[in-house]
C-alpha positions as CSV (number, residue, x, y, z in Angstrom):
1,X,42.7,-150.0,-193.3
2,X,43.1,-148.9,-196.8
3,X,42.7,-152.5,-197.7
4,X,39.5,-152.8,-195.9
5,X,38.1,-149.9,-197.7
6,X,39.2,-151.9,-201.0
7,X,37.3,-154.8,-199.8
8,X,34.2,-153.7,-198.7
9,X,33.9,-151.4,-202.1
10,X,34.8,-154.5,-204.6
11,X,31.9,-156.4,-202.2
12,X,29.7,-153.1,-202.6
13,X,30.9,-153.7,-206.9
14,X,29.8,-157.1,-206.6
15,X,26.6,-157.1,-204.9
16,X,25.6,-154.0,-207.5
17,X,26.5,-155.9,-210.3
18,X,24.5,-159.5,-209.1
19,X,21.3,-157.7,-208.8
20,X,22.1,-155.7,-211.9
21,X,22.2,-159.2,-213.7
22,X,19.2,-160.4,-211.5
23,X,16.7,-157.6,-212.4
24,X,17.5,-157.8,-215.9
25,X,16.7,-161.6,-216.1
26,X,13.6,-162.3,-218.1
27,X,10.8,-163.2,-216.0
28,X,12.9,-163.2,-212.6
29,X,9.7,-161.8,-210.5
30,X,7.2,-164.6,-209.1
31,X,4.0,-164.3,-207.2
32,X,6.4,-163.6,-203.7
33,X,7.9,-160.7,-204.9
34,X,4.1,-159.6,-206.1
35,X,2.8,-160.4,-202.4
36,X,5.9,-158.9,-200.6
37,X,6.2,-155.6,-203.1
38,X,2.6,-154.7,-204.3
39,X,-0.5,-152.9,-202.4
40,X,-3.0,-155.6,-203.4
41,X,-6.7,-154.9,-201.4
42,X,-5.8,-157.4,-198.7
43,X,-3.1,-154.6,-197.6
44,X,-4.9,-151.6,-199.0
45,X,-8.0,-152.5,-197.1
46,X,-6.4,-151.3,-193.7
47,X,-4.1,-148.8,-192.2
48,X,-2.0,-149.6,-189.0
49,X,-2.6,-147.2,-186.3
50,X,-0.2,-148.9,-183.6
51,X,2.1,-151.8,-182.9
52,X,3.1,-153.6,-179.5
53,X,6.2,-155.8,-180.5
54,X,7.0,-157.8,-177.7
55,X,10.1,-160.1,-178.1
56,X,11.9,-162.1,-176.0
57,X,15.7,-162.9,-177.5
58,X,17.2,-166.3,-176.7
59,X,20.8,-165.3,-177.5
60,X,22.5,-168.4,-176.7
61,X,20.0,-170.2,-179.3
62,X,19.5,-167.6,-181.6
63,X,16.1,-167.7,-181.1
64,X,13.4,-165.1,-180.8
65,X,9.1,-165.8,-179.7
66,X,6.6,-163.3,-179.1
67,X,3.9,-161.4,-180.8
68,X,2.8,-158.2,-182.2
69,X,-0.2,-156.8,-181.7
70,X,-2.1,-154.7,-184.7
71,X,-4.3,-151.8,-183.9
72,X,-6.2,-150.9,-187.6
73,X,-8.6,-148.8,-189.3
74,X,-10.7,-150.3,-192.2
75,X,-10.3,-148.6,-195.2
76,X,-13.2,-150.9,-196.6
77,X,-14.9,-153.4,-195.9
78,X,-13.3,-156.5,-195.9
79,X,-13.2,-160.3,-194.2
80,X,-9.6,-161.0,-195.2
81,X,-6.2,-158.9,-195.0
82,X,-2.5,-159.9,-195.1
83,X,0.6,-159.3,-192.9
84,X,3.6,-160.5,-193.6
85,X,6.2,-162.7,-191.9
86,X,9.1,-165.0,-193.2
87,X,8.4,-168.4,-193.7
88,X,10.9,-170.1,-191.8
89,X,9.1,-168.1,-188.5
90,X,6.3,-169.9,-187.5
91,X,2.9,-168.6,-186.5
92,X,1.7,-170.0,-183.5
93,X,-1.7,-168.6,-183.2
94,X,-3.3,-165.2,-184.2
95,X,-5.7,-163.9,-181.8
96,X,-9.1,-161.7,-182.4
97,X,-11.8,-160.8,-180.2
98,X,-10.7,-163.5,-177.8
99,X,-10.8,-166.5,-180.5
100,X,-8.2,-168.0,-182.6
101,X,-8.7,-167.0,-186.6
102,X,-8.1,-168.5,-189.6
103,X,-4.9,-168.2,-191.4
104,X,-3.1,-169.4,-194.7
105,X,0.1,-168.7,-195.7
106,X,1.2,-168.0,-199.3
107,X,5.3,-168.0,-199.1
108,X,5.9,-165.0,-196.5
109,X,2.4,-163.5,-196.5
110,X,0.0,-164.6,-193.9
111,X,-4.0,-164.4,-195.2
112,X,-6.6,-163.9,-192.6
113,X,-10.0,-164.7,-192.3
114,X,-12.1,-162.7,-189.9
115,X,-15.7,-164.4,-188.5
116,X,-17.4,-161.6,-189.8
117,X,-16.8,-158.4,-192.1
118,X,-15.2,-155.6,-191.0
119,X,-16.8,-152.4,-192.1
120,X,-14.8,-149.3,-193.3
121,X,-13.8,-146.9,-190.6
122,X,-13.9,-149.7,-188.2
123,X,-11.2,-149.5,-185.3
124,X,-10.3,-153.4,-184.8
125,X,-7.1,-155.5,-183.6
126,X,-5.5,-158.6,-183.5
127,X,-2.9,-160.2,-182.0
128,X,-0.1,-162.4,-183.9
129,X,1.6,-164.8,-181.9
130,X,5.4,-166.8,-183.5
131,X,8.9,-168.3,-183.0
132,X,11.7,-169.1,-184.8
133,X,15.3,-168.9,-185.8
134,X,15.7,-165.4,-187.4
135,X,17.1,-165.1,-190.4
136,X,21.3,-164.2,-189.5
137,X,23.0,-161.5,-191.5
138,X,26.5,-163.1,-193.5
139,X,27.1,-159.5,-194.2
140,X,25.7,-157.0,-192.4
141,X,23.8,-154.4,-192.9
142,X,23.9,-155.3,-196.4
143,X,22.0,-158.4,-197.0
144,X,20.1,-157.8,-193.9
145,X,19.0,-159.9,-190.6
146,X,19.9,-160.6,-187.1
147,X,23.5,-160.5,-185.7
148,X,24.6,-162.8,-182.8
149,X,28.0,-161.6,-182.0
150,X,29.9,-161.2,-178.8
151,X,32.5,-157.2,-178.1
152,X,36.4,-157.6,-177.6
153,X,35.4,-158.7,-173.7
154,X,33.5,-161.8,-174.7
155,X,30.2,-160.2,-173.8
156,X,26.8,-161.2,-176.4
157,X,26.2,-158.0,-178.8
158,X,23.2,-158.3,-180.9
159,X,21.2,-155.9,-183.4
160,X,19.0,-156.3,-186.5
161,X,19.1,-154.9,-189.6
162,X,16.9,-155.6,-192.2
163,X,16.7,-152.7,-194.9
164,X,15.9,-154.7,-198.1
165,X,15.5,-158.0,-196.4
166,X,12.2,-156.7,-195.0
167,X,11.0,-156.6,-191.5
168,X,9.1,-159.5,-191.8
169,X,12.6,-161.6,-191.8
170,X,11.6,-161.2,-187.6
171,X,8.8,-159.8,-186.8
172,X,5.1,-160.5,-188.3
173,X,4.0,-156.7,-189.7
174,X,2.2,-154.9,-192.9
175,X,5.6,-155.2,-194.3
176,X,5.1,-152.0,-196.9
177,X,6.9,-148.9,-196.8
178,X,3.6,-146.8,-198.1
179,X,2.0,-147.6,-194.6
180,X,3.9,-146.2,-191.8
181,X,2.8,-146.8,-188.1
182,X,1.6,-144.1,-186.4
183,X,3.1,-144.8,-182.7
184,X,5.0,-148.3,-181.6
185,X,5.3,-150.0,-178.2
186,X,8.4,-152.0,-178.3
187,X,9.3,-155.0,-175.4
188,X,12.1,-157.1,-175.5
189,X,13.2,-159.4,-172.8
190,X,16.8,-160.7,-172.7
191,X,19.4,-161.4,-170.0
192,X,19.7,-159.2,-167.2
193,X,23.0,-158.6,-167.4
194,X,22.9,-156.5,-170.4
195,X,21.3,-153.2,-171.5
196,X,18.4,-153.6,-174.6
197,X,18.1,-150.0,-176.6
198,X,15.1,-149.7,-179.3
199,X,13.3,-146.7,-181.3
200,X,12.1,-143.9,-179.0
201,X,12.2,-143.7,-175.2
202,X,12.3,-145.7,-172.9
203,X,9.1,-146.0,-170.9
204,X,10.3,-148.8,-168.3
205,X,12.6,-151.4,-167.0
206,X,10.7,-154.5,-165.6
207,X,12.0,-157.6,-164.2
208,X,11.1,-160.8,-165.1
209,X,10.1,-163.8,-163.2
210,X,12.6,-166.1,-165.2
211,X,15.2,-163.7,-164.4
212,X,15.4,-161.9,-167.8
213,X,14.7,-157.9,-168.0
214,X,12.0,-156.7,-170.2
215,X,12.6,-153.0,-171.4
216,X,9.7,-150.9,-172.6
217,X,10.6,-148.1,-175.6
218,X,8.0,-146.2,-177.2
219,X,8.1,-144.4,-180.3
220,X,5.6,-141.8,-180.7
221,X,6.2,-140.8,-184.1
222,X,5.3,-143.0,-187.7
223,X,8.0,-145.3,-188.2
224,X,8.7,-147.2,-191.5
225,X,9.4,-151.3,-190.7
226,X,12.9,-151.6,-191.6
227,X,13.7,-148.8,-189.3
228,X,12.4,-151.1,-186.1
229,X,15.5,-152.3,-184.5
230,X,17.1,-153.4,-181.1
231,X,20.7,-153.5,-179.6
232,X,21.3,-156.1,-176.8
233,X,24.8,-155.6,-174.9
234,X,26.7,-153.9,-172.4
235,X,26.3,-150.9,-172.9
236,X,27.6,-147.5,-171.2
237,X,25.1,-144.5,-171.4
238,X,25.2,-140.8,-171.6
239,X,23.3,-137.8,-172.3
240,X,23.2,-134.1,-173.6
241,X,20.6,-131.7,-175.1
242,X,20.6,-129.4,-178.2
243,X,19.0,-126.1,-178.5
244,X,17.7,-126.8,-181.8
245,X,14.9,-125.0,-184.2
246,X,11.8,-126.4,-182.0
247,X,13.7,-126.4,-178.7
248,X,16.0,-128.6,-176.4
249,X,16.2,-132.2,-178.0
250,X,17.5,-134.9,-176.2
251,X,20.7,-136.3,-177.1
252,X,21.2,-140.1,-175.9
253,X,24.5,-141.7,-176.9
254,X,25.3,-145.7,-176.2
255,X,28.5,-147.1,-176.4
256,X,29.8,-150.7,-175.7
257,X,31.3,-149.8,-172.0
258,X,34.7,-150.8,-173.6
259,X,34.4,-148.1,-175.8
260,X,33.0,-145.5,-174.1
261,X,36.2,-143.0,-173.7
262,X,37.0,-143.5,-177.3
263,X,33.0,-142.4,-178.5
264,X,32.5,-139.9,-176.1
265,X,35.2,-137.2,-177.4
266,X,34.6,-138.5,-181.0
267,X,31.0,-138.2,-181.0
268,X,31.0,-135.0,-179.8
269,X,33.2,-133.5,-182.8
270,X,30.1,-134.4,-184.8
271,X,26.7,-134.8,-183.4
272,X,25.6,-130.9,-182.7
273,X,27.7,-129.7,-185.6
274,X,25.6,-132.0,-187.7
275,X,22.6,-131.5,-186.1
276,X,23.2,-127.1,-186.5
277,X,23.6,-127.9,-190.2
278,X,21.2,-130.2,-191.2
279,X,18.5,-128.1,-189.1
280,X,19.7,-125.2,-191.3
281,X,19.6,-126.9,-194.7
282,X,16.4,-129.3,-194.1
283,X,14.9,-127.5,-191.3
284,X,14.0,-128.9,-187.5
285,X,15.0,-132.3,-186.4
286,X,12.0,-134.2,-187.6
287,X,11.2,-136.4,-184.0
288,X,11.7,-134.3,-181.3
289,X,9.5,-136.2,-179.1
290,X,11.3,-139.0,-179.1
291,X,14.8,-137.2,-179.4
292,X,18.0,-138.2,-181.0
293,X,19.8,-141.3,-180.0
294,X,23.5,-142.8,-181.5
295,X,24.1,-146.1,-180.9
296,X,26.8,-148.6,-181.3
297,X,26.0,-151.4,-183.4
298,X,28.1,-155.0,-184.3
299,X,27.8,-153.8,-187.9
300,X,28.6,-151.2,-190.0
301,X,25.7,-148.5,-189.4
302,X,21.6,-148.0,-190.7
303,X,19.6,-145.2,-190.1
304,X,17.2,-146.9,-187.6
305,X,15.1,-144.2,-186.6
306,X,15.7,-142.0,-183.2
307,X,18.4,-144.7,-182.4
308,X,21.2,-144.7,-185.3
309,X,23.5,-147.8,-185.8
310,X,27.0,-146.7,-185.8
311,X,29.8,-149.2,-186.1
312,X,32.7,-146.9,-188.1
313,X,35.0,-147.9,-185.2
314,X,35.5,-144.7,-184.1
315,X,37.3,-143.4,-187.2
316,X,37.0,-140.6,-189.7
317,X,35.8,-140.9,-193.1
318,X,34.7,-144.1,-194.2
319,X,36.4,-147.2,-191.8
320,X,39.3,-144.6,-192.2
321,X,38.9,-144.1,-196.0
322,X,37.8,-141.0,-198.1
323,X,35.2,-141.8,-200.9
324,X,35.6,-138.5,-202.1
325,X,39.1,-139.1,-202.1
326,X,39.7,-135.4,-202.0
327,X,40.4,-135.2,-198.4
328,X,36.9,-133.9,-197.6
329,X,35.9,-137.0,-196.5
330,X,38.2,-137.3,-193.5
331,X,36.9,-134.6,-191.9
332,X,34.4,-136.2,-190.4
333,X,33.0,-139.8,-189.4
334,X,30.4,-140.7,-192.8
335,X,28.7,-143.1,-190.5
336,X,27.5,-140.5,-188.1
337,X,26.7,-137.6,-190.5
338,X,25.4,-139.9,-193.5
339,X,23.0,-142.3,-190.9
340,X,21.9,-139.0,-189.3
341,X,20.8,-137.6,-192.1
342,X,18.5,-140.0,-193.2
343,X,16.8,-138.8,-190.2
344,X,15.3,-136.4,-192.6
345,X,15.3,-138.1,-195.7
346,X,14.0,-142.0,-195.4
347,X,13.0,-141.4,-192.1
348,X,11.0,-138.0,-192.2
349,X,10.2,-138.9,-195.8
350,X,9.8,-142.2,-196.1
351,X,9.1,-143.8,-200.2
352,X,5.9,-145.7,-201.2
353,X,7.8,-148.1,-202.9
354,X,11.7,-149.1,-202.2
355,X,12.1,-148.9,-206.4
356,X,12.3,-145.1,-205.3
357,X,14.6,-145.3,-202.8
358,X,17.3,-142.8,-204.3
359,X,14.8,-140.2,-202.5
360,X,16.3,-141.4,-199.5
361,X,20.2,-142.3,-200.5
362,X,20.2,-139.4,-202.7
363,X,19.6,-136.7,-200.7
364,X,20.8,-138.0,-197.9
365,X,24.6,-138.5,-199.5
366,X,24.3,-135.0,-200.5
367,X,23.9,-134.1,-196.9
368,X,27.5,-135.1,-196.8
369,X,28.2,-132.5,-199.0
370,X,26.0,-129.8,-196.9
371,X,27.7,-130.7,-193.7
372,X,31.1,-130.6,-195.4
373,X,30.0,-127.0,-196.5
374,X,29.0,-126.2,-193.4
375,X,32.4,-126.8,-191.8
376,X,34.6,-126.4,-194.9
377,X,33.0,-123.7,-197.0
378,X,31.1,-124.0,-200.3
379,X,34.3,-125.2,-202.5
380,X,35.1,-128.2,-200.1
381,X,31.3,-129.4,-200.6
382,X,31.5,-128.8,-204.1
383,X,35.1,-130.8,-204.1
384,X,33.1,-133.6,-202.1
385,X,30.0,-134.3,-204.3
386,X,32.3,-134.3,-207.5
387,X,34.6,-136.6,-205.9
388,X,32.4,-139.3,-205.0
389,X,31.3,-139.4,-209.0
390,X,34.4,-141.7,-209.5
391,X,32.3,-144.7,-207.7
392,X,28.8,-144.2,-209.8
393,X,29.1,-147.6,-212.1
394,X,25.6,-146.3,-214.4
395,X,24.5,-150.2,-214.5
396,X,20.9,-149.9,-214.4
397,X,18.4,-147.1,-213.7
398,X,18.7,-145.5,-210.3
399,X,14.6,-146.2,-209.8
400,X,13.9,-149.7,-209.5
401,X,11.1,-151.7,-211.1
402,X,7.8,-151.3,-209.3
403,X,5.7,-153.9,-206.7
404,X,7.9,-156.3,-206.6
405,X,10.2,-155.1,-203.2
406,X,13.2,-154.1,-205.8
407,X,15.8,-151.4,-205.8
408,X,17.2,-149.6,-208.4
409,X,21.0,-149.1,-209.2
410,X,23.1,-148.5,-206.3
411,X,23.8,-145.6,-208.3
412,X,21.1,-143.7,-206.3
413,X,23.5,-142.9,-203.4
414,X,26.2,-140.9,-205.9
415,X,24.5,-140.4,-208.7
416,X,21.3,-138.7,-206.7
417,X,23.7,-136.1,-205.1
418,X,25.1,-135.5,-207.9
419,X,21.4,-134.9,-210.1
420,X,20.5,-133.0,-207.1
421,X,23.9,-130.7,-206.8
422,X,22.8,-130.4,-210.5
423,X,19.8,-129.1,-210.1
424,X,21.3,-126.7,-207.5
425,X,23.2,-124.9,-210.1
426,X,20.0,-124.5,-212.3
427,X,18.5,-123.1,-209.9
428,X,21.4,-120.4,-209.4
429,X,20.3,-119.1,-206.0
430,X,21.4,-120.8,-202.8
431,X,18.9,-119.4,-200.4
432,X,16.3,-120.9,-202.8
433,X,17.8,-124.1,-202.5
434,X,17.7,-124.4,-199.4
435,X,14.0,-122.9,-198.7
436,X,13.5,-125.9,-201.2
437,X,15.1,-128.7,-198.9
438,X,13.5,-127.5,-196.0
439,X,10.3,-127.1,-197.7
440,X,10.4,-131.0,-199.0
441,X,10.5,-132.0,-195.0
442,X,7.5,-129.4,-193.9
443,X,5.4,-130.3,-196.9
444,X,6.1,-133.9,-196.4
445,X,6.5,-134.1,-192.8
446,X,6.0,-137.7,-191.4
447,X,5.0,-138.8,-195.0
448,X,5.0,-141.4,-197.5
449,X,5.9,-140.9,-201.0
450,X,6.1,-141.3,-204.8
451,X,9.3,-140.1,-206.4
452,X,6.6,-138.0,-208.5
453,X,5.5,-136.5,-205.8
454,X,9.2,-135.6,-205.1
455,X,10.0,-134.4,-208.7
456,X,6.8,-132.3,-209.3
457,X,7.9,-130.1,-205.9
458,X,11.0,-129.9,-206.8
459,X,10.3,-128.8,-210.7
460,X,7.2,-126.6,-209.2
461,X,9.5,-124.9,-206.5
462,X,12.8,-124.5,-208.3
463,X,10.7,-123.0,-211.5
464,X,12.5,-125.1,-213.7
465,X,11.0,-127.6,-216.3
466,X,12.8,-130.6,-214.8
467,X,11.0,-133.8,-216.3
468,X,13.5,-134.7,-218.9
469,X,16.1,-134.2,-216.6
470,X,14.7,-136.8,-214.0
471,X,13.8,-139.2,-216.6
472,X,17.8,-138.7,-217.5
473,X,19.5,-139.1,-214.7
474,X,17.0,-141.4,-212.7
475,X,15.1,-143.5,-215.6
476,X,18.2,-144.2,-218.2
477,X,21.8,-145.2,-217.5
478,X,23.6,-142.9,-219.9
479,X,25.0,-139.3,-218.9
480,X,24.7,-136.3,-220.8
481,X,27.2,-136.2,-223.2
482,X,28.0,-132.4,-224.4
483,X,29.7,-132.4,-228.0
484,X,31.6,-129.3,-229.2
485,X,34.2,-128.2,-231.3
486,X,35.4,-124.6,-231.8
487,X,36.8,-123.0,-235.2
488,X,37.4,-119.6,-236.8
489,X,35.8,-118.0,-233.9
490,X,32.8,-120.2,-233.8
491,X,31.5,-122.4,-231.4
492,X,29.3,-125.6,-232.0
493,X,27.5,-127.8,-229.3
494,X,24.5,-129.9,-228.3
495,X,23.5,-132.6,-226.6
496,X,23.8,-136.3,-227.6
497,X,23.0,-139.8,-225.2
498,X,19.7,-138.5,-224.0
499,X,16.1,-138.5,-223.8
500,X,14.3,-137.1,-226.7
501,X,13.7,-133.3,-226.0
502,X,16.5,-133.0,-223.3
503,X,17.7,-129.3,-223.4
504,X,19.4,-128.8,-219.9
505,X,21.2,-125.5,-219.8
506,X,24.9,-125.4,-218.8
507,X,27.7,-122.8,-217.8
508,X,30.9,-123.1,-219.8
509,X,33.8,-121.3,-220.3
510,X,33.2,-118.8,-223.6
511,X,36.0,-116.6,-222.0
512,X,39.2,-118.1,-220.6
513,X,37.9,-119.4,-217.0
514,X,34.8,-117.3,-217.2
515,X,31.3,-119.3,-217.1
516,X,28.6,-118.4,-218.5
517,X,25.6,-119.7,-219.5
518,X,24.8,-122.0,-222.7
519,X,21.4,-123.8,-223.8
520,X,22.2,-127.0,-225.8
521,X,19.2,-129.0,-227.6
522,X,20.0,-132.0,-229.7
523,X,20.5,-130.4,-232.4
524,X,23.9,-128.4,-233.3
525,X,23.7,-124.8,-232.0
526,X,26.2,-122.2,-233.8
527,X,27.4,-119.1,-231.6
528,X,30.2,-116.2,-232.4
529,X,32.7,-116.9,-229.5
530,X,36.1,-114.9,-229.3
531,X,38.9,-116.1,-231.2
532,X,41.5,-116.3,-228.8
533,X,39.1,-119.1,-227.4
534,X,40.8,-122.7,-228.3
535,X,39.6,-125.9,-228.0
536,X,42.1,-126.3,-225.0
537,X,40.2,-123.7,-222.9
538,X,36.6,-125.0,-223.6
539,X,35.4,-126.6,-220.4
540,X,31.7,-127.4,-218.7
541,X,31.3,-126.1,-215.4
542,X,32.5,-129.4,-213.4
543,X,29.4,-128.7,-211.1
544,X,27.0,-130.1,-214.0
545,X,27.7,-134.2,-214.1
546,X,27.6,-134.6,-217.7
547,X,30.1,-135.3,-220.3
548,X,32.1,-133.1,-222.8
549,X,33.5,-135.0,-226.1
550,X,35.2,-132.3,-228.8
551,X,34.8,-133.4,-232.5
552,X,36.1,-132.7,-235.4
C-alpha cells in the first residue's frame, strides 16, 4: 500500500508540474479556453433557474442520449446565448416554443439564435436534445470523465467525474462556476438490475417500457456543474439521522452490496463525528433539505454535492498512507472527512472562476486539521497542517490565471491550510476564528465568489491588514524568508523574498522556548535580547509557514 501512496503522489508530482509548464507557455490560451472560461454577454445575458437532465446510459456501449432542459431569466435583452457541450457529443436538436432553433457551434460552445428577442426579466426555456460517447476518464477523478468499470463480482459500476474537465464533457449546460442552478431534476435510465444514485433525493422509481429503470433525484438547493454526478451499480442501502444545528438530517450511505459489512462499521467511525465538528467550526450543514449522502464510487472520491464519492477502500488515512506523515493522518479515512468538507467550502461557497479554487481546496484541507483537533486536541491539528507542508512544491501561484477555465498551483490544497493556519495565529483568539469560518458560510450561504470577496472578509473580520499577506502566499511562489542573527546581546531580523511592504508579525523565541511576538519589515530591525540567548535557541513559532536563514 505504501507503494501505491508513492505512486499516486509522483502522478499527483507529475500532473502539477505539466500544467506548471503548460500555463507558463507563451501564448498557450486560444479562443476555446476564452469561450469555456470567460462570462462573455452570450452567458452573462441569462441566469439558469432550473435543469431537468434526463439521461439514459448505454453501459455496454458506453454511450449516453438525452436532453436537458433550461429554465432562464433574461438578464437583458438578447437574441443569442451560449451553452456549452463537448464537441465530440452531438446536438441533435434544440427545442423552443415548440420549434427547432438555430444553432452554431464554436469548438465546445453551442450559439443560439432565438426567432425573436428576449426581453430582460423574461422567464423563457429550451430544450437541448444529444448523444454520444462521453469522454472516459484514464485516471480518475483526476483528469476527469466517465468511468465504465465492472466491482470484484463482475457486475457494471459507473460514475462521472468531471471537476476540471467541465460538465459539458456529458451533459449540454452554462458550463460556468459563477452561475449556479437554483434547483435540478435529475433522470437517468439504465438496466434494471442495478440501483442509479444522483444529487438530492430521490423523488421516484419508474419502469420503463424497454425494460430499463428510470430514477428520479431532485436537488433542491443551487448546485455548481461539476458537482452533478451519477453512480450506476449494485448497490446496498442504508440510513440514519443526525441531530445537527438546524435539526435531524438525513444520513443516506451506499455501498457496493459486496462491501456493505466492511463500510457500514467504518463509516460510522467518521460520519457524525465529522459532521459534530465541522457544524461547530463552519456552522450548520449547508443542504439540509436534501440531506447528506456517502457513496461508493469506482474512483478515488469528489465532493459531488449531497452524494459524496468515496473510493478510499475502506482504509484510514490516505489509501492507507499518512500525508501528514505524523500519524495524525491515520486516524481517520481523508476521503470521507476531506470530500465532506467541501460540503461547506466548494459546495456551500462555490468560486466565480476555478483560477480561485484554493477557496475551496484550502479551507477545505484545513478541515482536516479541525477534525483532527476535534478528536485529537489542538497540538495533533497543529502537528497535521505542518506536516502536510513537506508535499507544497511552490511551482506557480496558488490562484490561477483568469477566463480561461485554469487552475492555479496545486499548491492551493497545502499551501491554503497552511496561509489560513497562518492567519489563525495572527489572529490570536480561537473563538474568533472560528465565528470567522462560520461567518464565511452564513454570509456566503449558497453563493458564488471572487477570492476578493473572500480576502476582504477575512481581513475585515480578523482586523488584521492582510493584503500583502494574500498577495504572498496566493499571488507569488516564494515563502517568507525570516533572516536573523544574534550577537552581544542584540538581535537583528527582517523579512527578505517578499512583496514590497510585507510586514507580517511573528512569535519567536527571545527567551529559551518562550514566544513572543516580533514585527519584521524589510528592513533590518535591531532589539536588546538577553544574552544567554544564542543563535542555537532562536526559532519562529513553527505555526507561521515561513522560513528562518541566520547570517553572519
Amino acid at each position: 500500500m505504501r507503494k501505491l501512496l508513492l505512486l499516486t503522489v509522483l502522478f499527483f508530482c507529475l500532473f502539477v508540474q505539466s500544467r506548471a509548464q503548460l500555463i507558463s507557455e507563451k501564448n498557450s490560451y486560444t479562443k476555446a479556453d476564452t469561450l469555456r472560461g470567460m462570462l462573455t454577454p452570450l452567458r452573462t445575458c441569462y441566469n439558469i433557474d432550473y435543469y431537468h437532465l434526463d439521461v439514459k446510459i448505454d453501459i455496454g456501449h458506453k454511450f449516453i442520449s438525452g436532453s436537458n432542459e433550461f429554465v432562464f431569466t433574461a438578464a437583458q435583452n438578447f437574441r443569442k446565448l451560449q451553452f456549452d457541450l463537448f464537441s465530440n457529443m452531438k446536438v441533435e436538436k434544440v427545442i423552443y416554443d415548440g420549434r427547432e432553433l438555430l444553432f452554431e457551434r464554436t469548438f465546445n460552445a453551442v450559439l443560439v439564435t432565438f426567432p425573436k428577442e428576449i426581453k430582460k426579466g423574461a422567464k423563457e426555456r429550451f430544450t437541448v436534445f444529444y448523444s454520444g460517447y462521453p469522454v472516459v476518464a484514464v485516471n480518475p477523478p483526476w483528469d476527469g470523465g466517465f468511468i465504465f468499470t465492472k466491482d470484484t463480482s463482475g457486475n457494471p459500476w459507473v460514475s462521472v467525474a468531471c471537476q476540471g474537465l467541465g460538465a459539458s464533457a456529458w451533459w449540454p449546460t452554462k458550463d460556468h462556476q459563477s452561475d449556479e442552478v437554483d434547483s435540478l431534476l435529475i433522470s437517468v435510465t439504465a438496466p434494471k438490475d442495478l440501483q442509479t444514485i444522483a444529487n438530492g433525493r430521490l423523488r421516484s422509481i419508474v419502469q420503463k417500457p424497454s425494460g430499463d429503470t428510470q430514477y428520479n433525484w431532485f436537488v433542491s438547493s443551487p448546485i455548481n456543474n461539476y458537482n452533478v454526478s451519477l453512480y450506476i451499480g449494485k448497490y446496498a442501502h442504508w440510513t440514519d439521522h443526525y441531530k445537527g444545528e438546524n435539526g435531524s438530517l438525513s444520513l443516506d450511505f451506499w455501498s457496493l452490496k459486496e462491501d456493505s459489512t466492511k463500510a457500514r462499521p467504518h463509516w460510522d467511525a467518521d460520519v457524525k463525528p465529522m459532521l459534530k465538528s465541522f457544524e461547530h467550526w463552519f456552522g450548520p450543514y449547508p443542504f439540509y433539505k436534501d440531506g447528506y449522502k456517502l457513496v461508493q464510487a469506482p474512483h478515488l472520491g469528489m465532493e459531488h454535492q449531497s452524494a459524496v464519492a468515496y473510493g478510499n477502500k475502506f482504509k484510514m488515512g490516505y489509501l492507507g498512507g499518512d500525508l501528514s506523515e505524523t500519524g495524525w493522518g491515520l486516524k481517520f479515512d481523508f476521503i470521507t472527512i476531506h470530500e465532506s468538507g467541501h460540503e461547506w467550502f466548494g459546495n456551500n461557497i462555490t468560486t466565480k472562476d476555478i483560477a480561485d479554487m484554493w477557496v475551496h481546496e484550502g479551507f477545505t484541507n484545513y478541515s482536516e486539521t479541525l477534525f483532527t483537533e476535534s478528536q485529537y486536541g489542538k497540538t495533533a491539528g497543529s502537528e497535521y497542517v505542518i506536516g502536510v507542508r513537506k508535499k507544497i512544491v511552490n511551482d506557480i501561484p496558488v490562484i490561477g490565471p483568469y477566463n480561461v477555465n485554469r487552475e492555479g498551483s496545486g499548491d492551493m490544497y497545502y499551501k491554503g491550510a497552511n496561509l489560513i493556519h497562518t492567519i489563525r495565529q495572527l489572529m490570536a483568539n480561537d473563538e474568533k476564528f472560528r465565528m470567522l469560518l462560520r461567518g464565511l458560510n452564513k454570509t456566503f450561504y449558497h453563493k458564488t465568489v471572487t477570492t476578493k470577496e473572500i480576502e476582504a472578509y477575512i481581513a475585515k473580520q480578523s482586523g488584521i491588514k492582510l493584503d500583502k499577506i494574500f498577495d504572498q502566499y496566493l499571488r507569488h511562489t516564494q515563502i517568507p524568508v525570516l533572516e536573523y542573527k544574534i550577537a552581544n546581546g542584540q538581535l537583528s531580523y527582517r523579512w527578505t523574498e517578499v512583496v514590497k511592504d510585507f510586514n507580517m508579525p511573528l512569535k519567536v523565541t527571545l527567551k529559551k522556548d518562550v514566544y513572543a511576538w516580533i514585527r519584521p519589515s524589510t528592513n533590518w530591525k535591531k532589539m536588546a535580547v538577553n544574552k544567554e540567548l544564542a543563535n542555537e535557541n532562536f526559532k519562529a513559532d513553527p505555526n507561521f509557514y515561513i522560513l528562518t536563514r541566520r547570517v553572519n
